[in-house]
PAZAPA-4460 file (N, C-alpha, C; in steps of 0.05 Angstrom, whole numbers, plus 32768, in hexadecimal, padded with zeros to 4 digits):
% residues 259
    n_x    n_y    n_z   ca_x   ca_y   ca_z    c_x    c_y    c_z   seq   type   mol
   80D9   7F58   8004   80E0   7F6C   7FEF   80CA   7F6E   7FDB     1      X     A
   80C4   7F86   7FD7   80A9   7F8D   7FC8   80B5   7F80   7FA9     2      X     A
   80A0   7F70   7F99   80A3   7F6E   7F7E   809B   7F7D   7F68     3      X     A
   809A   7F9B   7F5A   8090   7FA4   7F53   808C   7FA0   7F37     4      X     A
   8070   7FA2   7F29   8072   7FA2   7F0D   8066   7FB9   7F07     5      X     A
   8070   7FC5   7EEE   8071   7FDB   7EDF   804F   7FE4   7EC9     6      X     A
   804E   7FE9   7ED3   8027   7FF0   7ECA   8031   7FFD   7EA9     7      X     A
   802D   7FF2   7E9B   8039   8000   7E7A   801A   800E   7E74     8      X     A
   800B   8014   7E82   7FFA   802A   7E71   8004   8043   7E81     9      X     A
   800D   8042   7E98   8019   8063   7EA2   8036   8063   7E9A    10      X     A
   8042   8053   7E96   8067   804F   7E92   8066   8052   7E76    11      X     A
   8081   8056   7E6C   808B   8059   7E52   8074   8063   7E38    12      X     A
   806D   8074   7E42   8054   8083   7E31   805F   8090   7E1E    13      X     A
   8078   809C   7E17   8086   80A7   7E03   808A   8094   7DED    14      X     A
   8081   807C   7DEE   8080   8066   7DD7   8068   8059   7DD3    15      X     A
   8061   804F   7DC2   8047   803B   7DBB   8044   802E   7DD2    16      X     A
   802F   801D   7DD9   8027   8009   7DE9   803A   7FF3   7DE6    17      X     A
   803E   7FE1   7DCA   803D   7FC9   7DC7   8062   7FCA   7DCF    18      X     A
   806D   7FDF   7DCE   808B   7FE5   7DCD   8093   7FF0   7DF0    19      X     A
   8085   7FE8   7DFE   8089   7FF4   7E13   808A   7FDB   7E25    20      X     A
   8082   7FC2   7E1C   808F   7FB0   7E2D   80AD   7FA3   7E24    21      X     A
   80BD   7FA9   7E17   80DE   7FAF   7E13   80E7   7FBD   7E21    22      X     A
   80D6   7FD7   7E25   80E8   7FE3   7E33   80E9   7FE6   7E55    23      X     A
   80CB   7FDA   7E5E   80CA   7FCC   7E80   80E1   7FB5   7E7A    24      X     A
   80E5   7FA7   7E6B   80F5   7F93   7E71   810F   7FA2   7E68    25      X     A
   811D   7FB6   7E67   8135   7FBD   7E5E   813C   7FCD   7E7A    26      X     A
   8126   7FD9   7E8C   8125   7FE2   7EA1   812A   7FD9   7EB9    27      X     A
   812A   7FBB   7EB3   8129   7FAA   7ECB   8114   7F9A   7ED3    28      X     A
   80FE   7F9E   7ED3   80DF   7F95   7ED6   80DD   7F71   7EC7    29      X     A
   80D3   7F64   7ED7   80CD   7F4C   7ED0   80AF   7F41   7ECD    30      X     A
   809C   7F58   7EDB   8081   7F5A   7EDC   8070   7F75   7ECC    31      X     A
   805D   7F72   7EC8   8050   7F8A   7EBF   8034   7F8A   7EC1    32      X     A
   8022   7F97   7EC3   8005   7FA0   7EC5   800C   7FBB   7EAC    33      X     A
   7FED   7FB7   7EB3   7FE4   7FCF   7E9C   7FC2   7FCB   7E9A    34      X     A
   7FAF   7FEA   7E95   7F92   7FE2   7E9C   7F80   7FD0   7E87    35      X     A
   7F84   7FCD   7E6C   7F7C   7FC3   7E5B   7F86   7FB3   7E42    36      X     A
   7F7A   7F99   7E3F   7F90   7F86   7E2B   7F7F   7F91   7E11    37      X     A
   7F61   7F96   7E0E   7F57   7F8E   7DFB   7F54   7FA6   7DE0    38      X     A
   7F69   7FB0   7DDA   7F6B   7FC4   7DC4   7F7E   7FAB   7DBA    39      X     A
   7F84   7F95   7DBC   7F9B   7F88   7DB1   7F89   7F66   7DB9    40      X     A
   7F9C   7F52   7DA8   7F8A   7F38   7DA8   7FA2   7F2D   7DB9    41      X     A
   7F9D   7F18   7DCD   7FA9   7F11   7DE4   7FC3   7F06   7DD5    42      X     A
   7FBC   7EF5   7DB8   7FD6   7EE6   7DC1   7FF1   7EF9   7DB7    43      X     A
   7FEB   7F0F   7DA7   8002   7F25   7DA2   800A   7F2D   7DBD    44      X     A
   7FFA   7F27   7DC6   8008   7F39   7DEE   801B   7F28   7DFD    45      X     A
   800D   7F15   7DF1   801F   7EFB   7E0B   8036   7EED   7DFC    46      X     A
   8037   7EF7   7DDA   8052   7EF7   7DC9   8064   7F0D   7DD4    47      X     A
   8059   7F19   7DDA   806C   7F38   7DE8   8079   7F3A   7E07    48      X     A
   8065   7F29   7E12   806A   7F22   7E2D   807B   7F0B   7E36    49      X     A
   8076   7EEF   7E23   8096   7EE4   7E16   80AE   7EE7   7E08    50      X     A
   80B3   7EF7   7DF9   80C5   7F08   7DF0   80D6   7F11   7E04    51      X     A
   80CC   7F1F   7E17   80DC   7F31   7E25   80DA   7F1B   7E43    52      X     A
   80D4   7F09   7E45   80D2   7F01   7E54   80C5   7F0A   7E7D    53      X     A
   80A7   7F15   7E70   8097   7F23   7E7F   8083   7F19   7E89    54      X     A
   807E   7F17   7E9B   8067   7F0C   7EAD   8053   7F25   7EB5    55      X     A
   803E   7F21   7EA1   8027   7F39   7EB3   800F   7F2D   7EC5    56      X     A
   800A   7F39   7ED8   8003   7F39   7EEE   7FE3   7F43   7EF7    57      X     A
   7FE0   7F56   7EE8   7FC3   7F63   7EE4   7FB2   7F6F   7ECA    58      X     A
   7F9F   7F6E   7EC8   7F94   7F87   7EBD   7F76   7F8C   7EC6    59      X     A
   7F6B   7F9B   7EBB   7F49   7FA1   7EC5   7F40   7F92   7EB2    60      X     A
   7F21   7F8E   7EC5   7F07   7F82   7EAB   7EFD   7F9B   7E98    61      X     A
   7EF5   7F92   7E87   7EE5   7FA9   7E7B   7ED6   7FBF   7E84    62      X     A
   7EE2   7FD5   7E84   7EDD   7FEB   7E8F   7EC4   8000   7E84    63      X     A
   7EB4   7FFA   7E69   7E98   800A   7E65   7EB9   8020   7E4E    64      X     A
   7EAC   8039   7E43   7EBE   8049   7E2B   7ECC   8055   7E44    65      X     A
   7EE2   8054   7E42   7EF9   8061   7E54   7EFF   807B   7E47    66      X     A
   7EFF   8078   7E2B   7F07   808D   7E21   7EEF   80AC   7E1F    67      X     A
   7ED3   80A2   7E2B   7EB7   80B3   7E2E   7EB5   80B2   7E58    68      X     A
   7ECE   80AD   7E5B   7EC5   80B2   7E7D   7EBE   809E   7E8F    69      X     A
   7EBE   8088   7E81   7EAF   806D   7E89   7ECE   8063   7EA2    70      X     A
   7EC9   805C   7EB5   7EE0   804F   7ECE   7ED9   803A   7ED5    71      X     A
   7ECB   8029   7EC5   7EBE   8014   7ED0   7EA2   8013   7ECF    72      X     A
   7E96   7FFA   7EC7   7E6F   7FF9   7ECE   7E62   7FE2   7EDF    73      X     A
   7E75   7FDF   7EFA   7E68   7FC4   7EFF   7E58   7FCC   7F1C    74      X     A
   7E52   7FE5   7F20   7E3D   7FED   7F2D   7E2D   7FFC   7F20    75      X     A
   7E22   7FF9   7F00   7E16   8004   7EF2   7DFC   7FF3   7EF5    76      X     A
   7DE2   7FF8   7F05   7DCE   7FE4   7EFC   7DC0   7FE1   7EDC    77      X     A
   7DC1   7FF9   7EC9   7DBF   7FF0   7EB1   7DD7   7FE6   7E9F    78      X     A
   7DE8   7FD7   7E9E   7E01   7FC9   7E98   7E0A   7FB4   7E9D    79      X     A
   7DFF   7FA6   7EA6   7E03   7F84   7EB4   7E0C   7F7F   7EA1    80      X     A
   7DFD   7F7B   7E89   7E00   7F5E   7E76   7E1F   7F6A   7E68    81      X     A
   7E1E   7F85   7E65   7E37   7F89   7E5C   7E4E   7F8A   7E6B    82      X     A
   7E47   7F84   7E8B   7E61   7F83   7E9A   7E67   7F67   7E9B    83      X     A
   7E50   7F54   7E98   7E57   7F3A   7E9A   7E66   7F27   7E85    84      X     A
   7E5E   7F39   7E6E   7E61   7F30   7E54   7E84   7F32   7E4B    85      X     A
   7E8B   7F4D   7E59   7E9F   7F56   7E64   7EB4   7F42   7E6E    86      X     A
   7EB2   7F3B   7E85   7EB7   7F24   7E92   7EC2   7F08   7E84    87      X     A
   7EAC   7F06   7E78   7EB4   7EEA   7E67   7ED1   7EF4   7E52    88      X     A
   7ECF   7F0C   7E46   7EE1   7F13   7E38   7EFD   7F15   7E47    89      X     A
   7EFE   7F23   7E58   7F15   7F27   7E6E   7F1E   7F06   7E71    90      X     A
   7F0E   7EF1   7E82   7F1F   7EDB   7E83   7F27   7ECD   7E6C    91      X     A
   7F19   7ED7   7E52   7F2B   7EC7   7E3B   7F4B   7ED8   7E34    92      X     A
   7F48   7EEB   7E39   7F61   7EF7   7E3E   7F7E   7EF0   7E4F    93      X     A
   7F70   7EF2   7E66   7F7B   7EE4   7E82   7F88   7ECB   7E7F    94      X     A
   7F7D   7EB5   7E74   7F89   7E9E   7E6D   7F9F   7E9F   7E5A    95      X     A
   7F9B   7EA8   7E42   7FB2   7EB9   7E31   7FC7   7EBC   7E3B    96      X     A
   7FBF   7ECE   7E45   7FDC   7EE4   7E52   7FDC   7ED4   7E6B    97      X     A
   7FD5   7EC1   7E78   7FEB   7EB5   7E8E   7FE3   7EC9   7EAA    98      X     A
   7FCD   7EDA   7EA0   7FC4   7EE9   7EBE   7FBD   7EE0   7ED7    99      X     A
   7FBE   7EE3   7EE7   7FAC   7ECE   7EFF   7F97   7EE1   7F0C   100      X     A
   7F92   7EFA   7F0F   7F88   7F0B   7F20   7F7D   7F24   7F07   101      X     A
   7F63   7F28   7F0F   7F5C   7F41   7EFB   7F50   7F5A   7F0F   102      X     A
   7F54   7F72   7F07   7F40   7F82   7F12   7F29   7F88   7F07   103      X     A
   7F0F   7F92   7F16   7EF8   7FA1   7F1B   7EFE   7FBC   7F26   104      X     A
   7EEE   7FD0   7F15   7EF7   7FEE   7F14   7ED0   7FE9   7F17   105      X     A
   7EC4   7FF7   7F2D   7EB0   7FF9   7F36   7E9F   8000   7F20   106      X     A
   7EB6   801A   7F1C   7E99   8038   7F09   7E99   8045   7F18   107      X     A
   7E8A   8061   7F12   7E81   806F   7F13   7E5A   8075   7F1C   108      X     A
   7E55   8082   7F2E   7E41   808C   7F3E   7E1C   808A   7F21   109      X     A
   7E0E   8079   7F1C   7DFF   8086   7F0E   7DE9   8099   7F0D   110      X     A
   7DEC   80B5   7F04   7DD2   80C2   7F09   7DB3   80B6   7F0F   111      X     A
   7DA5   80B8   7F2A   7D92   80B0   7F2C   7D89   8098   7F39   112      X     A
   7DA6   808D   7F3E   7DA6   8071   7F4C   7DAB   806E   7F69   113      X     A
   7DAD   8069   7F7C   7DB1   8066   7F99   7DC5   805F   7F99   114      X     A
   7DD6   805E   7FB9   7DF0   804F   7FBC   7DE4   8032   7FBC   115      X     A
   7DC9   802D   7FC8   7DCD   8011   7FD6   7DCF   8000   7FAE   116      X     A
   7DBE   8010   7F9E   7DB3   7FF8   7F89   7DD1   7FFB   7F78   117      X     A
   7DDE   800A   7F7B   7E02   8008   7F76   7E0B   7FF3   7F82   118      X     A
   7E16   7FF0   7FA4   7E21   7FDE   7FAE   7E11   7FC2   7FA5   119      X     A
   7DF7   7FBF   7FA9   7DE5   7FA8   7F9C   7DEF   7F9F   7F88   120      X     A
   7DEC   7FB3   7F6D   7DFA   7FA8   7F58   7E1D   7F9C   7F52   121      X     A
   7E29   7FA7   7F5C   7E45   7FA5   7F63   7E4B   7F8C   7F6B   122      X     A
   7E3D   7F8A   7F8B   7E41   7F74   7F93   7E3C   7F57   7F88   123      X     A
   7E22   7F5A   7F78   7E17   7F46   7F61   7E2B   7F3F   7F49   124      X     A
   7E32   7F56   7F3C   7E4B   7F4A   7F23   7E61   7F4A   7F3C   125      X     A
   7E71   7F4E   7F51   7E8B   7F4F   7F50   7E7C   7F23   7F5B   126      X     A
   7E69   7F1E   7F65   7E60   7F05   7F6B   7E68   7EF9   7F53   127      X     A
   7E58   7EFA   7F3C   7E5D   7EF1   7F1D   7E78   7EF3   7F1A   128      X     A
   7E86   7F03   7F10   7EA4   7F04   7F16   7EB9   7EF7   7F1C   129      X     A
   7EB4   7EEF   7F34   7EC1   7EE2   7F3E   7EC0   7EC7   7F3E   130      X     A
   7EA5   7EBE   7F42   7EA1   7E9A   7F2E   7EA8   7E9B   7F22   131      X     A
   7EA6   7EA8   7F0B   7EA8   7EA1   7EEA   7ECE   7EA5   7EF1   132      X     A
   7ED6   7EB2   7F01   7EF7   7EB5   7EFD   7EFE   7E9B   7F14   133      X     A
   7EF1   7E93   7F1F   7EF8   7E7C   7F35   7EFE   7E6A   7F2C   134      X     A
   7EED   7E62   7F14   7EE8   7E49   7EFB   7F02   7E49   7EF4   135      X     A
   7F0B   7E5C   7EF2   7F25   7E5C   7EDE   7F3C   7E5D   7EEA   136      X     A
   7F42   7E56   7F0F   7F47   7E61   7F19   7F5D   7E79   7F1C   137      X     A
   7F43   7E91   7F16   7F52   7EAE   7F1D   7F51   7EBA   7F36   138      X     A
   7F55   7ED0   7F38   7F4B   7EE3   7F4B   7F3F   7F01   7F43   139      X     A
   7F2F   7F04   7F50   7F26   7F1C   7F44   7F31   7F31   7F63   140      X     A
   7F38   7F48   7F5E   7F38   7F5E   7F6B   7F29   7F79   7F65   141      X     A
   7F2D   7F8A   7F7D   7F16   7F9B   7F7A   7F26   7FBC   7F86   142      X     A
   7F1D   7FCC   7F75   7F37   7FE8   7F81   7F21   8000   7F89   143      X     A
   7F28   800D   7F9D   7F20   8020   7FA3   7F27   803D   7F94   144      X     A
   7F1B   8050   7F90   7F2D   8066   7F87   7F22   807F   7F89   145      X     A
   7F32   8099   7F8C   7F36   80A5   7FA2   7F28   80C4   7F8C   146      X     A
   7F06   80CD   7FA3   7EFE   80DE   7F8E   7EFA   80FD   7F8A   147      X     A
   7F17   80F2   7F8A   7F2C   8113   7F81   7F29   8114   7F5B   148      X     A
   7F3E   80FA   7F5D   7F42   80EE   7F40   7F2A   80E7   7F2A   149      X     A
   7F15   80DA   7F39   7F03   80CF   7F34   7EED   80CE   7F3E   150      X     A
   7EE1   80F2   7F3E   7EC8   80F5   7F48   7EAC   80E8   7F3F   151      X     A
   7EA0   80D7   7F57   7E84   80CD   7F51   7E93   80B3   7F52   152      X     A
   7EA6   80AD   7F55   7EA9   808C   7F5E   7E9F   807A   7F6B   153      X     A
   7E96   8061   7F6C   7E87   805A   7F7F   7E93   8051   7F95   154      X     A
   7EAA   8041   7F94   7EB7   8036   7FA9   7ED3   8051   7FAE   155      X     A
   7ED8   8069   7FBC   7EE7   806C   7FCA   7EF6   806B   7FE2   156      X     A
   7EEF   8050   7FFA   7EFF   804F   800B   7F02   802A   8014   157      X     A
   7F12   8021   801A   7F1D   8006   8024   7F00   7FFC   802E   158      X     A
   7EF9   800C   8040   7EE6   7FF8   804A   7EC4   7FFD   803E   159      X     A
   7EC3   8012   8034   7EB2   800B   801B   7EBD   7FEE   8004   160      X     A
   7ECD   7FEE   7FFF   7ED7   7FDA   7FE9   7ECE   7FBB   7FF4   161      X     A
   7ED7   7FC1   800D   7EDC   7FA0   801B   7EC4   7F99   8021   162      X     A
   7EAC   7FA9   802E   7E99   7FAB   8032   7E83   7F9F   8018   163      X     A
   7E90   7FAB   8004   7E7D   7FA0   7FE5   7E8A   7F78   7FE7   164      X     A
   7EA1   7F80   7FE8   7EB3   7F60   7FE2   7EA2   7F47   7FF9   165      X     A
   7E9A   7F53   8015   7E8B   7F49   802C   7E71   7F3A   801A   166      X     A
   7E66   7F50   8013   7E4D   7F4C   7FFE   7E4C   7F39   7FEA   167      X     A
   7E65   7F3F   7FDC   7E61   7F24   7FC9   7E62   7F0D   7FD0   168      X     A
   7E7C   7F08   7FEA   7E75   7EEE   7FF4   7E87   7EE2   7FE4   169      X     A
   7E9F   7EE2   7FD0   7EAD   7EC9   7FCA   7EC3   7EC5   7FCE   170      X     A
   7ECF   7EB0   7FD6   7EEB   7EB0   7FE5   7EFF   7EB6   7FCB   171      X     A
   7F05   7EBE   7FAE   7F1D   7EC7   7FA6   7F12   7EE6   7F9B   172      X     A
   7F01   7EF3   7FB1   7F09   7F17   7FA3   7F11   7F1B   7FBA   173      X     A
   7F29   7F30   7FB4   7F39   7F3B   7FBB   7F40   7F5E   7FB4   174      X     A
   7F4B   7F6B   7FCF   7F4A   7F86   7FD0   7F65   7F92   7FB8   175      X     A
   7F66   7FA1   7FA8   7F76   7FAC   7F9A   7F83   7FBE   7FAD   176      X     A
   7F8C   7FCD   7FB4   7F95   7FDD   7FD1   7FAB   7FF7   7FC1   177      X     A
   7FA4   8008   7FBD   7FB1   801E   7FA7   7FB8   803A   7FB9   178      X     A
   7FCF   8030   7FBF   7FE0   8047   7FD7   7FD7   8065   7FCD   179      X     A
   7FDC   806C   7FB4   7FD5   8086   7FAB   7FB3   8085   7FB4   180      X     A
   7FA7   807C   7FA4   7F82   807E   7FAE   7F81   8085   7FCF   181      X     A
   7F94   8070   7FDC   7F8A   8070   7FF4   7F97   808A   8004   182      X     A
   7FAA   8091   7FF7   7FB4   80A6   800E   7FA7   80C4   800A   183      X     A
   7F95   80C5   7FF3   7F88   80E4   7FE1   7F6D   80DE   7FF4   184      X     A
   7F67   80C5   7FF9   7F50   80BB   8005   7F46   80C0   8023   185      X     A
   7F5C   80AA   8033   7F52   80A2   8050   7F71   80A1   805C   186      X     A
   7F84   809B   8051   7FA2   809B   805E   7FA4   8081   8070   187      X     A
   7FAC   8082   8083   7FAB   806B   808E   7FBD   804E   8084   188      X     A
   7FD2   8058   8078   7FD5   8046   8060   7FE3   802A   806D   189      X     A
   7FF7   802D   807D   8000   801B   8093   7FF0   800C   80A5   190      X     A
   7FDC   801A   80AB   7FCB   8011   80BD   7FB4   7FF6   80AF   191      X     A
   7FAF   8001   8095   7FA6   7FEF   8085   7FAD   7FDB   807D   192      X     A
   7FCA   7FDB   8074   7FD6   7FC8   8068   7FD0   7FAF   8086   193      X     A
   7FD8   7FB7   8099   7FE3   7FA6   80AD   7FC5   7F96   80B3   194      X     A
   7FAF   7FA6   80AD   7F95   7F9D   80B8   7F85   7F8A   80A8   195      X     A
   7F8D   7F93   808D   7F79   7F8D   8072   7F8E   7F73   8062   196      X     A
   7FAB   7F76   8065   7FB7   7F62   8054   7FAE   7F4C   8049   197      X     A
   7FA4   7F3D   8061   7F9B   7F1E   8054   7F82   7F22   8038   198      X     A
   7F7A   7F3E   8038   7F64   7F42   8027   7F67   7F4E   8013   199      X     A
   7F86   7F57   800A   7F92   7F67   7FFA   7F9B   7F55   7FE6   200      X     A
   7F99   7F56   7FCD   7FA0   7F47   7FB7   7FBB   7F52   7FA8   201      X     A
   7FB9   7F6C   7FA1   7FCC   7F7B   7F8F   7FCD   7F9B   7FA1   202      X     A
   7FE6   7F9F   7F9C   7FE5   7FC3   7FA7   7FFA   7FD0   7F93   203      X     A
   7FEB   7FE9   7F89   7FF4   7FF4   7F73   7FF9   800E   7F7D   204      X     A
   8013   8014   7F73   801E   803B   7F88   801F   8051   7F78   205      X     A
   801A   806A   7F82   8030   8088   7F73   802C   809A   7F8F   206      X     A
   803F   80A1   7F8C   8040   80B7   7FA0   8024   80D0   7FA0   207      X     A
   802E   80DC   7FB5   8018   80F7   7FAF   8022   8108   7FCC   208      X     A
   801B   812D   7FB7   800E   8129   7FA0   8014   8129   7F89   209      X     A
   8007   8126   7F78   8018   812B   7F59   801C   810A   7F49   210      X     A
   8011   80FB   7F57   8011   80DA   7F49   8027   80CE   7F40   211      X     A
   803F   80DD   7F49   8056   80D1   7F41   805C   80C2   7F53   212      X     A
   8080   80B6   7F43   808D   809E   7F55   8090   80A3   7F71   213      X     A
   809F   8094   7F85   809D   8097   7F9A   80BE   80AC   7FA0   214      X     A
   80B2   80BA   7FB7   80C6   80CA   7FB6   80C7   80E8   7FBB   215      X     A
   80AB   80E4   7FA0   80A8   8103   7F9E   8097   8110   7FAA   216      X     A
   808B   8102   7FC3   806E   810F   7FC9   8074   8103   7FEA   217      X     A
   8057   8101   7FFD   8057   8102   8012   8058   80E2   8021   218      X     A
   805A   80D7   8005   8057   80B5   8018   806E   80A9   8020   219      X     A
   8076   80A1   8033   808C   8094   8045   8091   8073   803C   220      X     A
   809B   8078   8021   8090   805A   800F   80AD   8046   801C   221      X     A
   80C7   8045   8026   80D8   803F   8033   80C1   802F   804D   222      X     A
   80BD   8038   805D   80AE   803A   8073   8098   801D   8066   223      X     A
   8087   8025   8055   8073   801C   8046   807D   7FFC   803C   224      X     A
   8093   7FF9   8037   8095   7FE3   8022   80A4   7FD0   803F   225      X     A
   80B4   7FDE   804C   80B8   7FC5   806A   80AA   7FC1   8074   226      X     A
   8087   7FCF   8078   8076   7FC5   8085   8069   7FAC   8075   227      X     A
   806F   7FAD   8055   8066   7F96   8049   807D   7F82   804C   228      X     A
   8096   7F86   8052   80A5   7F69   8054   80A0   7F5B   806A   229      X     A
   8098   7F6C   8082   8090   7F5E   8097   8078   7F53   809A   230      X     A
   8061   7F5C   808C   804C   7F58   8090   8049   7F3B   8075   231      X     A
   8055   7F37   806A   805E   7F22   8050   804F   7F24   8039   232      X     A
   804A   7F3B   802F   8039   7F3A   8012   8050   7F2E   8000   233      X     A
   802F   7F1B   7FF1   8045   7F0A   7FE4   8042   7F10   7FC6   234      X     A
   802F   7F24   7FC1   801B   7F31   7FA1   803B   7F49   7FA6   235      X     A
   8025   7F54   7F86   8043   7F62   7F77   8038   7F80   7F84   236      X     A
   8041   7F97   7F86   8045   7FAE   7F7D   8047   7FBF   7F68   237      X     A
   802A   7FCB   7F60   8032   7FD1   7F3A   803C   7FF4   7F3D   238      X     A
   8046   7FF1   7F2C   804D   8012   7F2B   8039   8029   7F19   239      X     A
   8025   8030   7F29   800E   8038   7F14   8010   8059   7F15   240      X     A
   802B   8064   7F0C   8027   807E   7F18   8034   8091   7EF8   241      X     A
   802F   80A4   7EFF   8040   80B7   7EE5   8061   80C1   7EEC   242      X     A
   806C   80B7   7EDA   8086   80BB   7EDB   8084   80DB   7EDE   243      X     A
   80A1   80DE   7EEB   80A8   80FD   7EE3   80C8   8102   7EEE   244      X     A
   80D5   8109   7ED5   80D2   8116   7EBC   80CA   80FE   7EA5   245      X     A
   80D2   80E5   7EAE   80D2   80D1   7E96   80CF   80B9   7EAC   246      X     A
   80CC   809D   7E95   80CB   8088   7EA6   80E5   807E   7EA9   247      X     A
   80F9   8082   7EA1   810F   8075   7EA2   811E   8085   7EBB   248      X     A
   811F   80A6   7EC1   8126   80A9   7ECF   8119   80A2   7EEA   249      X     A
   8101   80A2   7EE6   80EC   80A1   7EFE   80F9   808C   7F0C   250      X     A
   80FF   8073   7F03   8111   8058   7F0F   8121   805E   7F2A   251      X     A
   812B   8071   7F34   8144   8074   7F3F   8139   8076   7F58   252      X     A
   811D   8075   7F59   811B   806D   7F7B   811F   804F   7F8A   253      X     A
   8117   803B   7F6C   811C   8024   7F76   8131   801E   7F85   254      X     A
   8143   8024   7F7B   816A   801C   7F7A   8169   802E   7F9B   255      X     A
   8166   8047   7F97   8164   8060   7FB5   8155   8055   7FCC   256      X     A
   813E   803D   7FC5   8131   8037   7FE0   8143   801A   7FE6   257      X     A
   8156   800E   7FDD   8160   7FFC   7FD5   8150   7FE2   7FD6   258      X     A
   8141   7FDD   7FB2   8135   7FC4   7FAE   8142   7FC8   7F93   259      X     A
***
């Protein structure tokens, strides 16, 4: 049975941030993700995440200004020191909040640069990365994404991703595996799971098209989630999608697929 936790930067957006983990836990949710801790100081988060009695599960490393276009810089060859620097910040977080697993959001393509001195660079911090998160013992993961959404991405397909992960060479990175990315992408989504699992860390869903819950779009998520009981994923399922009409109604597929 899939465990899903509730991603609070796409969920309950009709309220503040800091008020939106009351209401995953009033929803039913015992887990949560969300892409960024650091607009807030860890230990107010993980007072909030005791409170309600919440276990979060993910978030990204420092992603470069999100709010100027930035999706990540860790295939940026001028940005090392700030992706690494990055890094150290994320696992003081991580310990905080009780995280065990973080993501790496590649970036974006840089004018002027090659693919190879991208994957080069990439492969070098997600290397750093992942020591520095081994020490502590984390996990780092790594997400593909699909460039419809996110044109000029560097990593859009599974085996581009795994291929970088090959490169780094360290036994705790792990594939992020994001059913929406992958189905706008390469499809195959079954076929993957069954092939790639042991290399899959976290898998995060929305239907498509239209990024909503499941249900509303073309993915056979019924179908989708017995191939994970059989196949035994034992990581969570985050819900990274846009409600519609709201997040509270959005819920009613859980109960409808019966979990």
């Amino acid at each position: 049975m899939p465990v899903f936790a509730a991603n609070l930067t796409m969920l309950f957006t009709e309220v503040p941030f800091l008020e939106r983990f009351a209401l995953a836990k009033e929803a039913g949710f015992s887990f949560v993700e969300y892409l960024f801790p650091y607009a807030y100081r860890p230990e107010e988060l993980k007072q909030l995440l005791d409170l309600h009695g919440l276990h979060q599960v993910l978030f990204n490393l420092p992603s470069g200004d999100w709010g100027h276009g930035d999706r990540g810089i860790a295939a940026d060859p001028g940005r090392v020191e700030e992706f690494r620097a990055g890094v150290a910040k994320a696992v003081d977080y991580a310990l905080v909040l009780g995280v065990d697993q973080l993501n790496c959001l590649a970036g974006k393509r840089v004018p002027g640069v090659d693919d190879a001195r991208h994957r080069e660079t990439l492969a070098a911090n997600l290397k750093f990365a992942a020591r520095l998160l081994g020490s502590k013992g984390l996990r780092l993961v790594v997400e593909a994404c699909n460039h419809f959404d996110i044109p000029g991405f560097f990593l859009n397909r599974t085996d581009q991703a795994l291929e970088v992960l090959d490169l780094a060479g360290e036994p705790n990175i792990f594939l992020q595996y994001d059913i929406y990315h992958a189905q706008r992408e390469e499809g195959e989504l079954a076929a993957t799971l069954r092939k790639q699992l042991p290399r899959i860390g976290h898998i995060q869903l929305a239907d498509n098209p239209g990024r909503h819950q499941p249900g509303t779009g073309e993915i056979n998520f019924p179908f989708l989630f017995k191939e994970l009981d059989k196949l035994g994923y034992q990581g969570h399922v985050g819900l990274e999608y846009v409600p519609s009409p709201d997040s509270r109604s959005s819920f009613g597929w859980i109960k409808e697929m019966g979990y």
